[in-house]
C-alpha positions as CSV (number, residue, x, y, z in Angstrom):
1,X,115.2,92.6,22.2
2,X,111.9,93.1,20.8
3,X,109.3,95.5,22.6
4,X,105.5,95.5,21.3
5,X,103.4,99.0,22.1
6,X,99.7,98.2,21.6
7,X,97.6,101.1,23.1
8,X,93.6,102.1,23.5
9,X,91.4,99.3,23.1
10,X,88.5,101.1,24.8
11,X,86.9,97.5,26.3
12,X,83.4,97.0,27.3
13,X,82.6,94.3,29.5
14,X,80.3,93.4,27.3
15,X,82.2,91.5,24.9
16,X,79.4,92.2,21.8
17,X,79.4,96.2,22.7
18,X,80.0,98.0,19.7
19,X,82.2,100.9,19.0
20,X,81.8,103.9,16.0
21,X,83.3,101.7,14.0
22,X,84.0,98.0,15.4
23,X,83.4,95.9,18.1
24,X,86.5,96.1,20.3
25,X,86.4,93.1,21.6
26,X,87.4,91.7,18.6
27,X,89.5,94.0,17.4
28,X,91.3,93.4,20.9
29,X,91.4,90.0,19.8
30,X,93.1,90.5,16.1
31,X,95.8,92.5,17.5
32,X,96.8,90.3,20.3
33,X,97.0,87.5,18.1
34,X,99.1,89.1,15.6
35,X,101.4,90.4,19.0
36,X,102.0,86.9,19.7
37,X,103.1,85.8,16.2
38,X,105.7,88.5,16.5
39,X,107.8,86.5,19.6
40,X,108.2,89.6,21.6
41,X,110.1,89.9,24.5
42,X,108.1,92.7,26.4
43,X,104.8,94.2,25.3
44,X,103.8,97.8,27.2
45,X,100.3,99.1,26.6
46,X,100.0,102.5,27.0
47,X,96.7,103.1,28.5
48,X,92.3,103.6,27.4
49,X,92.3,99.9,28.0
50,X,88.7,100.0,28.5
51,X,86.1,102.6,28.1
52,X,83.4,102.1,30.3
53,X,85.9,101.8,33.1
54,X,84.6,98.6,35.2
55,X,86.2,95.9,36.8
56,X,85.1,93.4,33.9
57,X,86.5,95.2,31.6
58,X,90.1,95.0,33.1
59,X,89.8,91.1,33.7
60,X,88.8,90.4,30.3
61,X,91.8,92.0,28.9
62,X,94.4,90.5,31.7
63,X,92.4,87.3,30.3
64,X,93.7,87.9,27.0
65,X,97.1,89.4,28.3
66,X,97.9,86.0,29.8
67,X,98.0,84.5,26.5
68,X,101.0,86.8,25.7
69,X,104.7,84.2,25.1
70,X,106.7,87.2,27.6
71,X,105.5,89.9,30.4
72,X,103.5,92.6,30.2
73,X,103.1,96.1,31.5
74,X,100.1,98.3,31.3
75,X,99.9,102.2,32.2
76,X,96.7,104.2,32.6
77,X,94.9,106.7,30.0
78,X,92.4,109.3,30.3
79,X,89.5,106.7,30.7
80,X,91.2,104.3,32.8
81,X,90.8,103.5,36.5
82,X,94.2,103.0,38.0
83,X,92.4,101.3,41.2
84,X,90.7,98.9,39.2
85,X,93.6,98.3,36.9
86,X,95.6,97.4,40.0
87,X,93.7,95.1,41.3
88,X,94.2,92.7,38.2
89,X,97.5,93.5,37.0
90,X,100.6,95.7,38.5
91,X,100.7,99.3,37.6
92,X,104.7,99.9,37.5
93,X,107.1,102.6,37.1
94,X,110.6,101.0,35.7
95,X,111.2,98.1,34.0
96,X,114.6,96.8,33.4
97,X,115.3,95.8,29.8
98,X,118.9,94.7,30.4
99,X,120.7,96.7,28.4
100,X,117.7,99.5,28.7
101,X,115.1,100.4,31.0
102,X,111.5,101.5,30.1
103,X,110.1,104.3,32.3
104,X,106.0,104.0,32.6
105,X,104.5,107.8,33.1
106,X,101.4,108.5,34.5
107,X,100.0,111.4,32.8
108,X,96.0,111.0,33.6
109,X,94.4,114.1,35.3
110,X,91.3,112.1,36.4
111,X,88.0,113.2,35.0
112,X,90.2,115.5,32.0
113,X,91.0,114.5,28.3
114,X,94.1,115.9,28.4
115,X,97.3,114.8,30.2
116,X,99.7,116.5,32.6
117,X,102.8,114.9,34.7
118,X,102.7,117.9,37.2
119,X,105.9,119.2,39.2
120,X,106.3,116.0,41.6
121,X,105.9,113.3,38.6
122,X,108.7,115.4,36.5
123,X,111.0,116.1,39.9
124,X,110.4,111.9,40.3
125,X,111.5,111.5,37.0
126,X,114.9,113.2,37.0
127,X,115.7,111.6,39.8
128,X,115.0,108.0,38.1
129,X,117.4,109.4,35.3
130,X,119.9,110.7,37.6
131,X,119.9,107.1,39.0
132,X,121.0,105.4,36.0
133,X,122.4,106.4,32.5
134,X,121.7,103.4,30.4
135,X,119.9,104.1,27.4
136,X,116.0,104.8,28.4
137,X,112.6,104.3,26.3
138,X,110.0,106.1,28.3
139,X,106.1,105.3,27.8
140,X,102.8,107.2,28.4
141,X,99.2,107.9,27.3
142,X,99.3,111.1,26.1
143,X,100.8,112.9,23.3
144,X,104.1,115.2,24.2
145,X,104.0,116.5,21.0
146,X,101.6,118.2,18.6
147,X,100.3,115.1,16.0
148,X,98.9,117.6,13.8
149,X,95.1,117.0,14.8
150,X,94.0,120.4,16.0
151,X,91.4,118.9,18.9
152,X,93.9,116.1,19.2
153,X,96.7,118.2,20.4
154,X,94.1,120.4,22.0
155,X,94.2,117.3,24.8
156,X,97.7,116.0,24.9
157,X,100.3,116.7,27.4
158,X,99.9,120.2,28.8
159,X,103.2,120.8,30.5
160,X,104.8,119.5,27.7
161,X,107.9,122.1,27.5
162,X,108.5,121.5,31.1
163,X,109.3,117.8,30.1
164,X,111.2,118.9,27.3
165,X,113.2,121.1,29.3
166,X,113.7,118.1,31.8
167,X,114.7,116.0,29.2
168,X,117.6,118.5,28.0
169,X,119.4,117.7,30.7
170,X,119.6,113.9,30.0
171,X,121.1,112.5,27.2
172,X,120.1,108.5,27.7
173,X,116.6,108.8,26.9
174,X,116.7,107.8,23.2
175,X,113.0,107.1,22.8
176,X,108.9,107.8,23.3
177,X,106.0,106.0,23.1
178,X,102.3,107.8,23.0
179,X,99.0,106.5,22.6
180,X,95.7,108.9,22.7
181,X,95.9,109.6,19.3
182,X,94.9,106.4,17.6
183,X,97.0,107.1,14.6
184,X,100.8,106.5,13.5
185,X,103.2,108.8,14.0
186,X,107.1,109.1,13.7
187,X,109.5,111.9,14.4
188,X,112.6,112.8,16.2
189,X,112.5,115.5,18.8
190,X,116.1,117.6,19.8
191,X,116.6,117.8,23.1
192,X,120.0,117.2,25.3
193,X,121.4,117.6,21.9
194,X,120.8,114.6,20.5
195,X,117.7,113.2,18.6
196,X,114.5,111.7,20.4
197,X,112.4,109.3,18.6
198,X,109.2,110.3,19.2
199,X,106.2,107.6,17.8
200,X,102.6,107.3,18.4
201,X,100.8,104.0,17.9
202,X,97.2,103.1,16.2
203,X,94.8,102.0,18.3
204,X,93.6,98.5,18.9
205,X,89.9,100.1,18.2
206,X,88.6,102.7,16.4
207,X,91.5,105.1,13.9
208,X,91.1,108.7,14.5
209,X,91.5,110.7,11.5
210,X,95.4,112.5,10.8
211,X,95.1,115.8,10.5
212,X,91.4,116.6,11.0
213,X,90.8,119.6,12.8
214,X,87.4,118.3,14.5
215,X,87.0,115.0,16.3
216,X,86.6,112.3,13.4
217,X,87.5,108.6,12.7
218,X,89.7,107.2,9.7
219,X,87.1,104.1,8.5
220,X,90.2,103.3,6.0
221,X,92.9,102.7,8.9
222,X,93.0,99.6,10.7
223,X,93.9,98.5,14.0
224,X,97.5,97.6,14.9
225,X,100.6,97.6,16.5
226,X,104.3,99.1,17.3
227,X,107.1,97.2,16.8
228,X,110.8,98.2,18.3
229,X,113.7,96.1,18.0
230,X,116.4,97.3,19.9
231,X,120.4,96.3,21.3
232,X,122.7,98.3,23.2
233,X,123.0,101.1,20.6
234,X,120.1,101.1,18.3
235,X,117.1,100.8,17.4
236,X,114.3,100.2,14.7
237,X,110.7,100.8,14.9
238,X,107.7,99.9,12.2
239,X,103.9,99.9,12.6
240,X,101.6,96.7,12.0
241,X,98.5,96.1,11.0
242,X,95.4,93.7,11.4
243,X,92.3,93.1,9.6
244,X,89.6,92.4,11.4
């Protein structure tokens, strides 16, 4: 099976709106069309869909979404609005993946940058895994990790030990996808003593800059893509890229 992450594409709904250092629109555009030459089988995106969080802004991306050869599942970001989201497209919390299921995680603390699950999202989730122990991939907006970003991990996921704690206890979850961070990143996380792939994604806009200490955009990086391919026992995962 082949599972496509594309993450913050910070729409307008003003298709010429510009961006610090693009025009989303078409950068939105690039990277779906490169998604679709890939054949994927599902294709999650994991939330900043649109940044100045109207209605027009969500219908112009399911407009682009339907163009997609499988389904598609969507989750909200700091910048989102889950109402309005809703309304075009459903907001879900499981998808089964046959041999795997794909968890969707709210993290948004409306009006905040930063992310938090809270106590009833993280009781909610070990019951989901104590439903079913098939291998899990679990996707969400923000960071549960440090990137290396100093203001970056500043506004990640703030109860982030209390999901690593969580996730000690269950074995099946074998991977997580982030966006937020606008940037690549790859590593395995120990927990339930076995190894978590942990991987971030670039945006569809505007790079941020690895490693920077102060908010600031990478004008070299371009926008792309995750690609996982997956069967009943493992996995592979590679970013793409797009020139726009």
């Amino acid at each position: 099976m082949r599972l496509i992450q594309i993450t913050d594409s910070h729409l307008y709904a003003d298709k010429q709106a510009r961006s610090r250092a693009g025009i989303p629109w078409q950068q939105f555009q690039r990277v779906l069309e490169a998604v679709i030459t890939e054949r994927p089988d599902v294709v999650v995106f994991t939330g900043d869909i649109s940044q100045d969080e109207t209605a027009a802004s969500y219908a112009l991306a399911c407009e682009a979404l339907s163009a997609l050869p499988c389904p598609w599942f969507w989750i909200a970001g700091n910048h989102d609005q889950p109402e309005l989201m809703a309304a075009e497209h459903p907001l879900l919390e499981e998808v089964d993946l046959e041999q795997w299921r794909l968890l969707l995680l709210n993290t948004q603390v409306v009006g905040k940058p930063h992310g938090e699950l809270g106590s009833e999202a993280l009781s909610a989730l070990a019951e989901r895994l104590e439903q079913d122990d098939r291998p899990t991939l679990i996707a969400m907006h923000h960071p549960p990790v440090d990137v290396g970003a100093a203001w970056m991990d500043a506004i990640g996921l703030q109860d982030r030990d209390a999901f690593w704690q969580l996730l000690s206890a269950y074995p099946q979850v074998k991977m997580i996808l982030f966006g937020h961070a606008h940037q690549a990143y790859a590593q395995h996380h120990q927990a339930a003593g076995t190894d978590i792939g942990v991987y971030g994604c670039p945006a569809m806009a505007d790079q941020f800059l690895p490693g920077a200490e102060q908010f600031a955009i990478d004008e070299a990086s371009r926008p792309g893509y995750r690609v996982v391919d997956f069967n009943a026992h493992e996995w592979q995962t590679w970013i793409e890229r797009v020139v726009v």
